[in-house]
C-alpha positions as CSV (number, residue, x, y, z in Angstrom):
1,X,-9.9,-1.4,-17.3
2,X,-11.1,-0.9,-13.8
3,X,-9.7,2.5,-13.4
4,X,-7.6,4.8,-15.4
5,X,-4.8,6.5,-13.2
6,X,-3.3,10.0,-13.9
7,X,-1.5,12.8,-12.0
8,X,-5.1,14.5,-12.6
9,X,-7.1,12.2,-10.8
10,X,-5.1,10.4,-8.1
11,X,-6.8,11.6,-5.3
12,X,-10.3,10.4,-7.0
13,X,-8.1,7.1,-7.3
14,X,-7.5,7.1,-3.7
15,X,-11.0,7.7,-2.9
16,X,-12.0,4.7,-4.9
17,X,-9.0,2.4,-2.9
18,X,-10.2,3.7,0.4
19,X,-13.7,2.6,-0.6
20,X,-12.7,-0.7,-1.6
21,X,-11.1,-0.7,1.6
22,X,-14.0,-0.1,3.9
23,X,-15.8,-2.4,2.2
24,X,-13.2,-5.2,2.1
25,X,-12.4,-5.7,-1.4
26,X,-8.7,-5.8,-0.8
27,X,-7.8,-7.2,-3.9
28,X,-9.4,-3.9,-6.0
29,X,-8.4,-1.9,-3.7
30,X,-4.6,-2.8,-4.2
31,X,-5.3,-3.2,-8.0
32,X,-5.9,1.1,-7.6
33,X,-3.2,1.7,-5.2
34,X,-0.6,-0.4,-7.1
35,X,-1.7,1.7,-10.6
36,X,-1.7,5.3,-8.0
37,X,2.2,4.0,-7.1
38,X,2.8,4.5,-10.7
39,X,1.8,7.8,-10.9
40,X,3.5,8.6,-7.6
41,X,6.2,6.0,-6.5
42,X,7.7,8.8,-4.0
43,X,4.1,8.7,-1.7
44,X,5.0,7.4,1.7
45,X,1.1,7.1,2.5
46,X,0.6,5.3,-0.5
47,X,3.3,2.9,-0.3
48,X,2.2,2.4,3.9
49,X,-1.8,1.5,2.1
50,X,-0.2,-0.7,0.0
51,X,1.9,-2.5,2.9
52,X,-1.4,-2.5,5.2
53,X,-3.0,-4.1,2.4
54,X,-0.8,-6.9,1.1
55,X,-0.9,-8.0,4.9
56,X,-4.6,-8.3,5.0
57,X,-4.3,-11.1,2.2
58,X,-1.0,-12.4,3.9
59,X,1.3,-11.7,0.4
60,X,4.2,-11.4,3.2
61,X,6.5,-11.0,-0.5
62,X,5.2,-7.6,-1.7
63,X,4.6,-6.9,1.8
64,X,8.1,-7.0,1.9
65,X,9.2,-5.5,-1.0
66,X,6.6,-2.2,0.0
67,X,8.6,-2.3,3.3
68,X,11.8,-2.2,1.2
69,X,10.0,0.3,-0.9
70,X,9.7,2.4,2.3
71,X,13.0,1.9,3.8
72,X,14.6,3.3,0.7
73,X,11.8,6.5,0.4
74,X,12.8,7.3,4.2
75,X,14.4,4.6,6.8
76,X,13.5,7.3,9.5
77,X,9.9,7.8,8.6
78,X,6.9,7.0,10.3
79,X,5.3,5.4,7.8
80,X,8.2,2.6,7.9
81,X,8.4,2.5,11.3
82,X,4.7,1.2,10.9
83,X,5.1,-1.3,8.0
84,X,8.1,-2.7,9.8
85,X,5.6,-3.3,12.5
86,X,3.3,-5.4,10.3
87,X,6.0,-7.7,9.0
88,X,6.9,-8.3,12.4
89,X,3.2,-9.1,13.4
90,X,3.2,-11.1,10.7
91,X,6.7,-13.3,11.8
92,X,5.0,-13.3,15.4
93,X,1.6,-14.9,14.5
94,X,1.7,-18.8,14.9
């Protein structure tokens, strides 16, 4: 097991996803989110990573379904005002 999530140490679980973020391991660094979202499915920020990152690897179907994710959390927020964006980047992009 890559990492073992739990309300005590999400926030070292985010520190981990943000490193493999910087250093462009997308694929581990959605493997920690995803298991964060688990712990907190109600985290706007999280679920807006999570989006971010399932469009740098171009899964446009969990893309989507974080955006859903988002829409139903808060269809006013910020953070889905800013996923939205990313599907439509994505629909724009020959």
């Amino acid at each position: 097991d890559l990492y073992r999530v739990d309300g005590d140490n999400a926030y070292v679980g985010d520190l981990l996803a943000t490193f493999y973020q910087n250093s462009n391991q997308t694929v581990l660094e959605i493997e920690v989110r995803e298991k964060l979202r688990s712990v907190d499915p109600l985290s706007r920020y999280l679920e807006l990573a999570l989006a971010k990152a399932y469009s740098r690897v171009g899964d446009e179907a969990k893309l989507r379904d974080s955006v859903d994710r988002l829409r139903k959390l808060s269809s006013d927020s910020p953070e889905y005002e800013e996923a939205l964006l990313l599907i439509e980047d994505k629909n724009s992009t020959p």
